[in-house]
PDB file of N, CA, C and O in Angstrom:
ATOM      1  N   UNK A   1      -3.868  -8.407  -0.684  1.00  0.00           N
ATOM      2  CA  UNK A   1      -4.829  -8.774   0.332  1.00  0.00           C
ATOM      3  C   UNK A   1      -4.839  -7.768   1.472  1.00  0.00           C
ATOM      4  O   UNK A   1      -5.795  -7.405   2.158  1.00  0.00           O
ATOM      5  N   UNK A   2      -3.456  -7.368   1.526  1.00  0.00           N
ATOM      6  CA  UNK A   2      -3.523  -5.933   2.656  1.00  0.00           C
ATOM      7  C   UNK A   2      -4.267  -4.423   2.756  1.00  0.00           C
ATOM      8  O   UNK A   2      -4.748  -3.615   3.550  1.00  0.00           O
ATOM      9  N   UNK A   3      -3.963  -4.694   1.222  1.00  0.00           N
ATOM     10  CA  UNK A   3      -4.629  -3.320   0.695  1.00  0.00           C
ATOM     11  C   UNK A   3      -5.839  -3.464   0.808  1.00  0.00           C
ATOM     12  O   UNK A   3      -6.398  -2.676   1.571  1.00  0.00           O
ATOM     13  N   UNK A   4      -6.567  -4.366   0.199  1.00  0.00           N
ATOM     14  CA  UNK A   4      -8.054  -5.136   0.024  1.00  0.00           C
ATOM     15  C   UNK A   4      -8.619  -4.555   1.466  1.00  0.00           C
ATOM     16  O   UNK A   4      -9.414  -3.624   1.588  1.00  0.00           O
ATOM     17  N   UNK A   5      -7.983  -5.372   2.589  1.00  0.00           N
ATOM     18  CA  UNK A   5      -8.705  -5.033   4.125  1.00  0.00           C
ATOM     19  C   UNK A   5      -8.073  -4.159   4.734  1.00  0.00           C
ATOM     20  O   UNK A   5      -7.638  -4.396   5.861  1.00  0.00           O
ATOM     21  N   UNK A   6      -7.874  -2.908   4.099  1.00  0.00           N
ATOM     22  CA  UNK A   6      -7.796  -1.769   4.979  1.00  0.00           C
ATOM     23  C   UNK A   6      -6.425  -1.814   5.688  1.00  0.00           C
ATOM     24  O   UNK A   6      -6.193  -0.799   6.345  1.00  0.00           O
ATOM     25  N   UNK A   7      -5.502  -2.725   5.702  1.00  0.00           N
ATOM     26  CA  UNK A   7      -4.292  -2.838   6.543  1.00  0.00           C
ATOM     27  C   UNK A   7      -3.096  -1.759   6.815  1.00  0.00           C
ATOM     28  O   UNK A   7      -2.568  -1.224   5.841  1.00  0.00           O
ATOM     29  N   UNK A   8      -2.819  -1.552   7.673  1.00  0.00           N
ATOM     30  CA  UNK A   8      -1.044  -0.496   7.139  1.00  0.00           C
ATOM     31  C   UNK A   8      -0.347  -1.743   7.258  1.00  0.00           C
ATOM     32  O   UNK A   8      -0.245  -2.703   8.022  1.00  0.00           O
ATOM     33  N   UNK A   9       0.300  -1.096   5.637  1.00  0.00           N
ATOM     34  CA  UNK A   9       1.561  -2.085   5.111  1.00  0.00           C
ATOM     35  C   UNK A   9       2.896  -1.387   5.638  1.00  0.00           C
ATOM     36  O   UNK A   9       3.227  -0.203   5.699  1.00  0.00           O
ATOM     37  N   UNK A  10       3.496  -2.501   5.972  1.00  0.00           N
ATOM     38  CA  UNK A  10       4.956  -1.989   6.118  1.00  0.00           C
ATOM     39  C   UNK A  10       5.747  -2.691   5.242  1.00  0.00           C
ATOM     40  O   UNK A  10       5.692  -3.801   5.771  1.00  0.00           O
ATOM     41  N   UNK A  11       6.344  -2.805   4.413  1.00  0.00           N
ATOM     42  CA  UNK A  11       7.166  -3.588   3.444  1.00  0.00           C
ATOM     43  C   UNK A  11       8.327  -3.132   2.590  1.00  0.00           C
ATOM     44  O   UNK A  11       8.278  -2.022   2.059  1.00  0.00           O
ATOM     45  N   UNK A  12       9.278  -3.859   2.444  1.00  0.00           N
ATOM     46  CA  UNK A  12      10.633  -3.350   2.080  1.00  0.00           C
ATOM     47  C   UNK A  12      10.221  -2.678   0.706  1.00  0.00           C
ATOM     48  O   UNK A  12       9.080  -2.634   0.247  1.00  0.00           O
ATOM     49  N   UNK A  13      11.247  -2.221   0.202  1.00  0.00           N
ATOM     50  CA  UNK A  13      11.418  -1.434  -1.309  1.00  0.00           C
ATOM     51  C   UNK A  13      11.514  -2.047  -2.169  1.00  0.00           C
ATOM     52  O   UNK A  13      11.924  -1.407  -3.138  1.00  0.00           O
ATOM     53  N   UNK A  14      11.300  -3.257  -2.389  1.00  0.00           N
ATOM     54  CA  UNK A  14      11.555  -3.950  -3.398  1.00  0.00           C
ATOM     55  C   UNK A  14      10.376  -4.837  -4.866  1.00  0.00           C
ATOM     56  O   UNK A  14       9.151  -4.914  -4.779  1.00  0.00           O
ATOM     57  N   UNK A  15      11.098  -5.297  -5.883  1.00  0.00           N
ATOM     58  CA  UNK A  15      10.240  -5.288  -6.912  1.00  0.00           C
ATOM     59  C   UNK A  15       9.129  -4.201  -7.412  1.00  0.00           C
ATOM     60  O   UNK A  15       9.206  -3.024  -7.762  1.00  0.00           O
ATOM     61  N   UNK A  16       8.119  -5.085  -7.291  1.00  0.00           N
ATOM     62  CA  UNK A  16       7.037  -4.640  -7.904  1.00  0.00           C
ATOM     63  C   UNK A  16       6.099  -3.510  -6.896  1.00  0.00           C
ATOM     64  O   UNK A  16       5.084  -2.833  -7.061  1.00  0.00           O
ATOM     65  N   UNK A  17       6.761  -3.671  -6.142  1.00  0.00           N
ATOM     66  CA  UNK A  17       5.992  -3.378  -4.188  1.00  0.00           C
ATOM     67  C   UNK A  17       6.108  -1.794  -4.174  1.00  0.00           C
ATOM     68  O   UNK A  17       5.496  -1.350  -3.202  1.00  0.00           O
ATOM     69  N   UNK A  18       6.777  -0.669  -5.044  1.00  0.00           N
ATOM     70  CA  UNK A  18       6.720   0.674  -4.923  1.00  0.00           C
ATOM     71  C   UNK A  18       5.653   1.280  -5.871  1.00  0.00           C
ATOM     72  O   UNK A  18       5.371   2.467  -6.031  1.00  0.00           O
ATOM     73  N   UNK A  19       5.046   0.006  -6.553  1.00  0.00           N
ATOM     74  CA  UNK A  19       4.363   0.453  -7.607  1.00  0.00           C
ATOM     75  C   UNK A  19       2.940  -0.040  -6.992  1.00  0.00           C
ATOM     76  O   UNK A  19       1.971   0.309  -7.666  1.00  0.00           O
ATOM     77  N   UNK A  20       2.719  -0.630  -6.075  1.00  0.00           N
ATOM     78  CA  UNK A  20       1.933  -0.923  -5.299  1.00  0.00           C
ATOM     79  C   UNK A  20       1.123   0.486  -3.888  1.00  0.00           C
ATOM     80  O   UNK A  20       0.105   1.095  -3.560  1.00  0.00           O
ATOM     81  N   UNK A  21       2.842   0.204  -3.516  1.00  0.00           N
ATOM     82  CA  UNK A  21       2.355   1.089  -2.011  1.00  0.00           C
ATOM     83  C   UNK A  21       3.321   2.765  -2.120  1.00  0.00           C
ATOM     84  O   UNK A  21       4.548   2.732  -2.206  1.00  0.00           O
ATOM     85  N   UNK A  22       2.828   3.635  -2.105  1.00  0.00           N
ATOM     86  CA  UNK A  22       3.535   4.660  -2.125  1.00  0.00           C
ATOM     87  C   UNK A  22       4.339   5.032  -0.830  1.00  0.00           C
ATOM     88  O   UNK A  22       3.580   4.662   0.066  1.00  0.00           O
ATOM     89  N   UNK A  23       5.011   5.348  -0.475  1.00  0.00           N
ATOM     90  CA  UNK A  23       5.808   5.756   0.769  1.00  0.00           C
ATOM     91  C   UNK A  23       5.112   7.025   1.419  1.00  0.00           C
ATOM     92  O   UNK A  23       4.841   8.123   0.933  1.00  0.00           O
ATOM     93  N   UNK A  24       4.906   6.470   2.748  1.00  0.00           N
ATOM     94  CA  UNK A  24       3.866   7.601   3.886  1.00  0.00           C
ATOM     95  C   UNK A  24       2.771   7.942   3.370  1.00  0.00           C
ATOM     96  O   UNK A  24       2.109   8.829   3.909  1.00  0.00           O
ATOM     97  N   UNK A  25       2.286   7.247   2.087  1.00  0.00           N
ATOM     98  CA  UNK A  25       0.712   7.607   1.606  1.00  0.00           C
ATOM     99  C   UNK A  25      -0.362   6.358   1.805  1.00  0.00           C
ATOM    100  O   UNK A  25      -1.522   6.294   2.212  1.00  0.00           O
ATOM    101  N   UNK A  26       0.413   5.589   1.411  1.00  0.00           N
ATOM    102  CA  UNK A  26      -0.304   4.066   1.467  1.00  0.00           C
ATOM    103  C   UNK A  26       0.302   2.737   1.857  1.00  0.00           C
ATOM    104  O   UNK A  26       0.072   1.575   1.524  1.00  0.00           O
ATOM    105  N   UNK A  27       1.149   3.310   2.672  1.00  0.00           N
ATOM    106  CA  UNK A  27       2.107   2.418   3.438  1.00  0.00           C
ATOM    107  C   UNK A  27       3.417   2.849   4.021  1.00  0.00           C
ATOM    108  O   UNK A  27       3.671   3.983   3.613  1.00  0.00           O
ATOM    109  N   UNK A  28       4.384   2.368   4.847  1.00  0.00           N
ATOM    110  CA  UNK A  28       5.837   2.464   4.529  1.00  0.00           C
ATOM    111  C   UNK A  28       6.208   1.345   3.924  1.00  0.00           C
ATOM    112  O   UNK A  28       5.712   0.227   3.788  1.00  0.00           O
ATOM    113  N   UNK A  29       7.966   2.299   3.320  1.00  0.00           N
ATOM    114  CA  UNK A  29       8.654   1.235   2.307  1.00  0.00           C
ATOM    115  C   UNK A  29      10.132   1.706   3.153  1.00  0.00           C
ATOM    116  O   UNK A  29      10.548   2.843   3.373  1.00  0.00           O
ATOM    117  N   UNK A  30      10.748   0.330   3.535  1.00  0.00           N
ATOM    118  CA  UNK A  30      12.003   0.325   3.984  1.00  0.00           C
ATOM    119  C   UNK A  30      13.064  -0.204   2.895  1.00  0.00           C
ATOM    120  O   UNK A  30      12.840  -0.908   1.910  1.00  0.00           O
ATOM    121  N   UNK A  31      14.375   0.376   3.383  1.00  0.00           N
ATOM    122  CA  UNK A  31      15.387  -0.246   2.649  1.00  0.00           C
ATOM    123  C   UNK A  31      15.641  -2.012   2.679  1.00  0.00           C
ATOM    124  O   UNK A  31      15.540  -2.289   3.874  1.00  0.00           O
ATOM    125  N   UNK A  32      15.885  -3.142   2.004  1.00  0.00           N
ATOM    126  CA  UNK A  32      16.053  -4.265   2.186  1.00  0.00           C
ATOM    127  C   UNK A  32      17.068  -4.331   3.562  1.00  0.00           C
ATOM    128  O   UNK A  32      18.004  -3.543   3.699  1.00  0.00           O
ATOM    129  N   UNK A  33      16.732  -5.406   4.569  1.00  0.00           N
ATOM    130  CA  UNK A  33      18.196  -5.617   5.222  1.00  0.00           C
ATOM    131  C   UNK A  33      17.890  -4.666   6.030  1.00  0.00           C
ATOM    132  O   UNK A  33      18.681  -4.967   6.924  1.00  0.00           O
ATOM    133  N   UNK A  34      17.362  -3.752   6.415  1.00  0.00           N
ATOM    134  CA  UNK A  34      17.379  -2.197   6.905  1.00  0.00           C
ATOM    135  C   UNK A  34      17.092  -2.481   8.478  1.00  0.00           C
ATOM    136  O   UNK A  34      16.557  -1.495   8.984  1.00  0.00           O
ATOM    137  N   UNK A  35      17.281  -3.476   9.341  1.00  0.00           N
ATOM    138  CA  UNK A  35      16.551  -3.555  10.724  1.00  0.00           C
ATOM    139  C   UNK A  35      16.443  -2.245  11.373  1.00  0.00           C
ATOM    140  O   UNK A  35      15.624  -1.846  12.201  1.00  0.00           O
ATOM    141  N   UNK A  36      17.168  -1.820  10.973  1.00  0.00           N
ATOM    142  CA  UNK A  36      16.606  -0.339  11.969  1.00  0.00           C
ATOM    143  C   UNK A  36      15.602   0.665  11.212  1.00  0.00           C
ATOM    144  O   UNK A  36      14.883   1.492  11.773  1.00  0.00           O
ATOM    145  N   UNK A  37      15.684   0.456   9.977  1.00  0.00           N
ATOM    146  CA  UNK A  37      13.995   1.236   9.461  1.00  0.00           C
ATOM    147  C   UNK A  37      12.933   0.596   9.528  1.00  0.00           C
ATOM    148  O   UNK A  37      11.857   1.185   9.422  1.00  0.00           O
ATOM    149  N   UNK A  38      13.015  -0.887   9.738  1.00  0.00           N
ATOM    150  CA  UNK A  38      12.011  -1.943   9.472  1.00  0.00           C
ATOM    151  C   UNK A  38      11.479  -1.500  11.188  1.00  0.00           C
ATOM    152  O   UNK A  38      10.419  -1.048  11.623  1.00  0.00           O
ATOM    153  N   UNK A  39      12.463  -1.791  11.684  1.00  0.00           N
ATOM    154  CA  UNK A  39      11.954  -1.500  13.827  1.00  0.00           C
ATOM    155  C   UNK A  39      11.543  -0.010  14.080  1.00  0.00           C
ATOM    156  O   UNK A  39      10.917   0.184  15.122  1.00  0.00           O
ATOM    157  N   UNK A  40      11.745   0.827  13.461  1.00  0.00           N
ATOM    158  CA  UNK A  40      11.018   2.198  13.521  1.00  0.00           C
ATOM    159  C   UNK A  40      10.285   2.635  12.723  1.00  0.00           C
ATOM    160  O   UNK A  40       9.883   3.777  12.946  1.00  0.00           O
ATOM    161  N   UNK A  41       9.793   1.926  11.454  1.00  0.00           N
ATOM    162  CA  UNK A  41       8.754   1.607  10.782  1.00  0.00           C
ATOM    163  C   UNK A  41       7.543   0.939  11.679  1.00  0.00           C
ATOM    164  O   UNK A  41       6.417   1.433  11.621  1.00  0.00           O
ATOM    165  N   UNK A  42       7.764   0.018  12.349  1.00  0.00           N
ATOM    166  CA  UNK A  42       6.754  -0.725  13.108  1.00  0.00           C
ATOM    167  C   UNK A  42       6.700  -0.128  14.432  1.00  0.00           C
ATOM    168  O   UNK A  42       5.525  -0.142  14.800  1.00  0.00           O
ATOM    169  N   UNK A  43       7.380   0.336  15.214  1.00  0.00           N
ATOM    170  CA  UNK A  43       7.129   1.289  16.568  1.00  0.00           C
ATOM    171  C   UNK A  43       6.128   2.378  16.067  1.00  0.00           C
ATOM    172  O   UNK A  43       5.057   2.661  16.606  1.00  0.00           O
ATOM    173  N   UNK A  44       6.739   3.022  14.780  1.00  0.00           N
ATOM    174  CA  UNK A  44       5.888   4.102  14.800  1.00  0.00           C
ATOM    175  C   UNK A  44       4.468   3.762  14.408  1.00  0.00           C
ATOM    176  O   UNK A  44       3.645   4.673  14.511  1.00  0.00           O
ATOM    177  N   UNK A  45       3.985   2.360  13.892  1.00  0.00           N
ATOM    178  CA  UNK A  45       2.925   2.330  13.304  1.00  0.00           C
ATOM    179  C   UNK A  45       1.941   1.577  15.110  1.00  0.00           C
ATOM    180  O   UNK A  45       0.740   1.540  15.376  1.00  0.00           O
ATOM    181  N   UNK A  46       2.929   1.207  15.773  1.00  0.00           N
ATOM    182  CA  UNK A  46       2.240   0.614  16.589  1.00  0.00           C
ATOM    183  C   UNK A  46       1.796   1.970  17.965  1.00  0.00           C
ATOM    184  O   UNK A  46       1.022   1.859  18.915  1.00  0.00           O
ATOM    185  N   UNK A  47       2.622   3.116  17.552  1.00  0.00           N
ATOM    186  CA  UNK A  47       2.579   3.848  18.633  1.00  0.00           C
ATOM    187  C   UNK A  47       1.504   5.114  17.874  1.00  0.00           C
ATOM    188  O   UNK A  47       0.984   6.022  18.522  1.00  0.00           O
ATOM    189  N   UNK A  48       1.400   4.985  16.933  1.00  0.00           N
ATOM    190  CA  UNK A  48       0.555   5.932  16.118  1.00  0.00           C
ATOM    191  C   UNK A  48      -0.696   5.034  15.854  1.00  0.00           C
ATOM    192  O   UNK A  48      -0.427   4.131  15.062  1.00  0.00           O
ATOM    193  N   UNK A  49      -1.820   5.029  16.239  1.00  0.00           N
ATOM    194  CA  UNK A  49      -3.108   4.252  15.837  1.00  0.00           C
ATOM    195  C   UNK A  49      -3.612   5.246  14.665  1.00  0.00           C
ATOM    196  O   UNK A  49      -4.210   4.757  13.707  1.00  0.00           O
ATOM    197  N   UNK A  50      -3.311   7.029  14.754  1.00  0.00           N
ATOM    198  CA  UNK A  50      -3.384   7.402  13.578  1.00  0.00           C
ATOM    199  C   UNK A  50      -3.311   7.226  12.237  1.00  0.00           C
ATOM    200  O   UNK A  50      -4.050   6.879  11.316  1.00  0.00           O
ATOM    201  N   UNK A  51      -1.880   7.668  12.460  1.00  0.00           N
ATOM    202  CA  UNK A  51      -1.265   6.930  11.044  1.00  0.00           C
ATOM    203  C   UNK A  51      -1.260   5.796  10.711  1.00  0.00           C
ATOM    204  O   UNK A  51      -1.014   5.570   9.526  1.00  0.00           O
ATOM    205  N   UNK A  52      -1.518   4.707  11.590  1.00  0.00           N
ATOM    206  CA  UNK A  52      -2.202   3.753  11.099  1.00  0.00           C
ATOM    207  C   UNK A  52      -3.393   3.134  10.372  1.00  0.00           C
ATOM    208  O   UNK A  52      -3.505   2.255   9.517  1.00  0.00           O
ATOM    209  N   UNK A  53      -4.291   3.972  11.074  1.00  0.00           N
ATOM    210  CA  UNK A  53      -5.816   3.729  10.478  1.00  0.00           C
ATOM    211  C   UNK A  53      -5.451   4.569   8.922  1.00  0.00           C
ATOM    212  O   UNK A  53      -5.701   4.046   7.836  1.00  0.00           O
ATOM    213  N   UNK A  54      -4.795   6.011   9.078  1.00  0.00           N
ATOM    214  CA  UNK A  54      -4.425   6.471   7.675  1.00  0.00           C
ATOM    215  C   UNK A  54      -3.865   5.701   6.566  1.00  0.00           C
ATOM    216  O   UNK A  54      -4.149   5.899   5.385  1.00  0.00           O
ATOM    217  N   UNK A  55      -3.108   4.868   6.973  1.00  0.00           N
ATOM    218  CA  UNK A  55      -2.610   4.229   6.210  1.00  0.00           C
ATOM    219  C   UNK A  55      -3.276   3.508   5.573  1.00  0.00           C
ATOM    220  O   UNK A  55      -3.313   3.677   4.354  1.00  0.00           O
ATOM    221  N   UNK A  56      -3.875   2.671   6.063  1.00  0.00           N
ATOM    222  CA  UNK A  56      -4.422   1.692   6.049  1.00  0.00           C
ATOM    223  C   UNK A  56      -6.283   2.001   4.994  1.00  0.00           C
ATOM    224  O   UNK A  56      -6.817   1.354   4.094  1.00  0.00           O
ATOM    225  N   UNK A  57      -6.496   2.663   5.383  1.00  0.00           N
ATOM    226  CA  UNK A  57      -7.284   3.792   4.676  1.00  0.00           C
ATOM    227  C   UNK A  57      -7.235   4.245   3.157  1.00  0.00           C
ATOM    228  O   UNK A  57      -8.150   4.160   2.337  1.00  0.00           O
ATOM    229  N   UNK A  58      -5.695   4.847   2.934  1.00  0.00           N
ATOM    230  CA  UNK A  58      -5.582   4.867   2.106  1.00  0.00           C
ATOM    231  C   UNK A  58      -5.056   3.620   1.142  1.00  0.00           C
ATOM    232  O   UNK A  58      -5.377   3.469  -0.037  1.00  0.00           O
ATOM    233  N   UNK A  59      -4.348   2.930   1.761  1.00  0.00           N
ATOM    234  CA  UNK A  59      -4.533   1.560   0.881  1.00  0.00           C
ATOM    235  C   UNK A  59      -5.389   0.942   0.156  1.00  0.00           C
ATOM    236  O   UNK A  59      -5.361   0.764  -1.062  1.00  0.00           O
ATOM    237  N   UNK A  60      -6.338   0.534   1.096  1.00  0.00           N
ATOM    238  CA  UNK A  60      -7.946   0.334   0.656  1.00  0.00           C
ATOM    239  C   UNK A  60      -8.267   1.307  -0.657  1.00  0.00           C
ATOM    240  O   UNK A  60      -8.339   0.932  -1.827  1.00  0.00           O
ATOM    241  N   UNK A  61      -8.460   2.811  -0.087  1.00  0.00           N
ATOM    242  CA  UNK A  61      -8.843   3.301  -1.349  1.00  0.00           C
ATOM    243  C   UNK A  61      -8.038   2.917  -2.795  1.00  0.00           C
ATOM    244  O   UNK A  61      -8.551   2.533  -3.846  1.00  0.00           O
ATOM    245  N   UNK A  62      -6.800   3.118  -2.535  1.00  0.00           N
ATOM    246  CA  UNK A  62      -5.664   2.867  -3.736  1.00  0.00           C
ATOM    247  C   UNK A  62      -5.922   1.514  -4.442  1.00  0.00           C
ATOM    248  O   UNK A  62      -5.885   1.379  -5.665  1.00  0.00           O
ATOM    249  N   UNK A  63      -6.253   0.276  -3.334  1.00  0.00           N
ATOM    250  CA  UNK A  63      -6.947  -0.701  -4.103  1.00  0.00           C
ATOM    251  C   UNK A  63      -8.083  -0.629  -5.245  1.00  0.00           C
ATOM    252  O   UNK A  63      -8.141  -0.794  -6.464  1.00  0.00           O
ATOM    253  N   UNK A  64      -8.905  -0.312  -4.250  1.00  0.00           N
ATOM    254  CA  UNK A  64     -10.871  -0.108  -4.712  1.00  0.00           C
ATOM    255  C   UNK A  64     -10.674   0.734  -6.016  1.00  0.00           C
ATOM    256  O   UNK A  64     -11.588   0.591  -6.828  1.00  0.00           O
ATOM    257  N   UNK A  65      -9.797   1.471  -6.332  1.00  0.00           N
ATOM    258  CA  UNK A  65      -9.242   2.890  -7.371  1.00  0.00           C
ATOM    259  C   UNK A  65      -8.660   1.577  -8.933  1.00  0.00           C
ATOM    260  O   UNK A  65      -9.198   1.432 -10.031  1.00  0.00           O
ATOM    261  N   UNK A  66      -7.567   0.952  -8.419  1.00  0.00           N
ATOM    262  CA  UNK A  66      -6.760   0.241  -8.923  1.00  0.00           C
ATOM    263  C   UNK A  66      -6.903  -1.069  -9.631  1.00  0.00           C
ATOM    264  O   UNK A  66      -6.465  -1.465 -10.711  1.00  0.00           O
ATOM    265  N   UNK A  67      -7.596  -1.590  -8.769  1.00  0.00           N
ATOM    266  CA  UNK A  67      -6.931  -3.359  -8.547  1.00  0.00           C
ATOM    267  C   UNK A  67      -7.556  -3.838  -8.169  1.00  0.00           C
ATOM    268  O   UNK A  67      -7.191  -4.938  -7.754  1.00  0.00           O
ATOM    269  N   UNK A  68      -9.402  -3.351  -7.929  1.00  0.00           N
ATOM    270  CA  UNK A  68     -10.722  -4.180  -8.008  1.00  0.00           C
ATOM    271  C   UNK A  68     -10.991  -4.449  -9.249  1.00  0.00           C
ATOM    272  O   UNK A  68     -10.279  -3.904 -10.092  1.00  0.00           O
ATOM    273  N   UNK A  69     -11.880  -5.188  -9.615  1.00  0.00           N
ATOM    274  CA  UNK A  69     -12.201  -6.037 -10.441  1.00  0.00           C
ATOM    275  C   UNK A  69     -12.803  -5.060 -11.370  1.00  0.00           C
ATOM    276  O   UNK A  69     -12.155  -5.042 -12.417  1.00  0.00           O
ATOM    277  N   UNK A  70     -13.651  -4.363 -11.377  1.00  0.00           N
ATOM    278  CA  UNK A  70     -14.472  -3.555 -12.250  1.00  0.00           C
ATOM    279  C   UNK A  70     -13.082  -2.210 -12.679  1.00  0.00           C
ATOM    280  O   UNK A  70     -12.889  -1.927 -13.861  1.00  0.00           O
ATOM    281  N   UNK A  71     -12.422  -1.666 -11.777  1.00  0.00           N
ATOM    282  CA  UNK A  71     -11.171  -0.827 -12.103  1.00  0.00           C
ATOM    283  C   UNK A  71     -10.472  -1.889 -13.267  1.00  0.00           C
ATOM    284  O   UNK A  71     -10.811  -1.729 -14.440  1.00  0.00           O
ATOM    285  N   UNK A  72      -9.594  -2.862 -12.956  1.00  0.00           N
ATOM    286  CA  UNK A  72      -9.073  -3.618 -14.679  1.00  0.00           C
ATOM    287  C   UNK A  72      -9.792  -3.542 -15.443  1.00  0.00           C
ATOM    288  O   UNK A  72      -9.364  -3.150 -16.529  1.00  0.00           O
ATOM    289  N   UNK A  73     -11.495  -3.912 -15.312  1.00  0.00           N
ATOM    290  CA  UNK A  73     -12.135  -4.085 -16.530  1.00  0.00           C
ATOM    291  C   UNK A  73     -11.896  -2.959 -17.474  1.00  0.00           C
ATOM    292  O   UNK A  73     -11.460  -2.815 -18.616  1.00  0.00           O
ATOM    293  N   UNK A  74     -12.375  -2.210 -16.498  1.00  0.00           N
ATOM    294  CA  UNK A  74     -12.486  -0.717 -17.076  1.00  0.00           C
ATOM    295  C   UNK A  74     -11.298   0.283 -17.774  1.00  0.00           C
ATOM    296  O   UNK A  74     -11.400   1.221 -18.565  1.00  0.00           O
ATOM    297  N   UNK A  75      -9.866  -0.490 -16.972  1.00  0.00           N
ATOM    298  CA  UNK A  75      -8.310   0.111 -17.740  1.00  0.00           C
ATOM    299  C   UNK A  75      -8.665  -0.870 -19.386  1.00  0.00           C
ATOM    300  O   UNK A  75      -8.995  -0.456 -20.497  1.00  0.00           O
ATOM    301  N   UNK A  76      -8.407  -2.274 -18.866  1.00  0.00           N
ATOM    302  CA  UNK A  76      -8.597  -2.994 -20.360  1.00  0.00           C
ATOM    303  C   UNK A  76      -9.344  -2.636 -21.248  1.00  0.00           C
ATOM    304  O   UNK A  76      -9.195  -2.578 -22.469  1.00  0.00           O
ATOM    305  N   UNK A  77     -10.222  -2.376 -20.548  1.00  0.00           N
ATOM    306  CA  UNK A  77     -11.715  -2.167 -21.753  1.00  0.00           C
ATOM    307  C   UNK A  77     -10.850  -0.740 -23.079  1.00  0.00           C
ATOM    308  O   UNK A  77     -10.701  -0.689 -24.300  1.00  0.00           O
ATOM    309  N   UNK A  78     -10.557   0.027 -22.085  1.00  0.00           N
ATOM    310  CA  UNK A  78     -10.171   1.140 -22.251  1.00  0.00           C
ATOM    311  C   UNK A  78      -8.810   0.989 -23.779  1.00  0.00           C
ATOM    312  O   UNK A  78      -8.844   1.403 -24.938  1.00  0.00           O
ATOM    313  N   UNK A  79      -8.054   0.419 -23.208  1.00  0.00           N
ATOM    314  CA  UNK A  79      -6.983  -0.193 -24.324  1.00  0.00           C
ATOM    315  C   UNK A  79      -7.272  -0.685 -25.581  1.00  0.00           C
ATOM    316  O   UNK A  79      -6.684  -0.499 -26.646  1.00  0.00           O
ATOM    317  N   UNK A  80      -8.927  -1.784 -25.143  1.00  0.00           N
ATOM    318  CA  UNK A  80      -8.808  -2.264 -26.656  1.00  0.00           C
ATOM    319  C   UNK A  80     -10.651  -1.690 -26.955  1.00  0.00           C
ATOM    320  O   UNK A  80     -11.566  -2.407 -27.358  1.00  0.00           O
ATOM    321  N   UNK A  81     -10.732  -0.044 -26.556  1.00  0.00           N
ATOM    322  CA  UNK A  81     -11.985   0.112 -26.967  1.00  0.00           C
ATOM    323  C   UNK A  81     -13.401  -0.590 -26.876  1.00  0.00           C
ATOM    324  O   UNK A  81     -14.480  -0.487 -27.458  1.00  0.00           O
ATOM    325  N   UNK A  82     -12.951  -1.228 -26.027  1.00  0.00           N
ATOM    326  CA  UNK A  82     -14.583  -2.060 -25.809  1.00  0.00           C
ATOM    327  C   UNK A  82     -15.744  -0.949 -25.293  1.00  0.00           C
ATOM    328  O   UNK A  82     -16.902  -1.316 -25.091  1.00  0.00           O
TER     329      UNK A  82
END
């Protein structure tokens, strides 16, 4: 849903979530537990409106690319030749 509306993600390293958001391209990714990357993860996003809107930017695209509706059709389709 973050990606969807343009958001900068900040979110730990975990599961499925690196395969999602790339690190400094389409989000940050902190260590679990990490309060001090998680608090300079978010200073910098709050003190940078740049890299924010970048971020956030590229998320969106990485979605719209990915993980819109017509993008699956189009991986699946692809798999079973439709």
């Amino acid at each position: 849903e973050a990606m969807k509306a343009g958001c900068c993600i900040i979110s730990t390293d975990v599961g499925g979530l690196p395969e999602l958001i790339t690190d400094t391209e389409s989000g940050i990714l902190v260590k679990p537990r990490s309060v001090s990357e998680l608090s300079a993860a978010l200073r910098e996003a709050i003190l940078n409106p740049t890299l924010r809107e970048q971020l956030g930017r590229a998320a969106k695209e990485k979605f719209d690319q990915q993980f819109e509706q017509s993008a699956i059709f189009r991986m699946h389709s692809s798999l079973f030749d439709i």
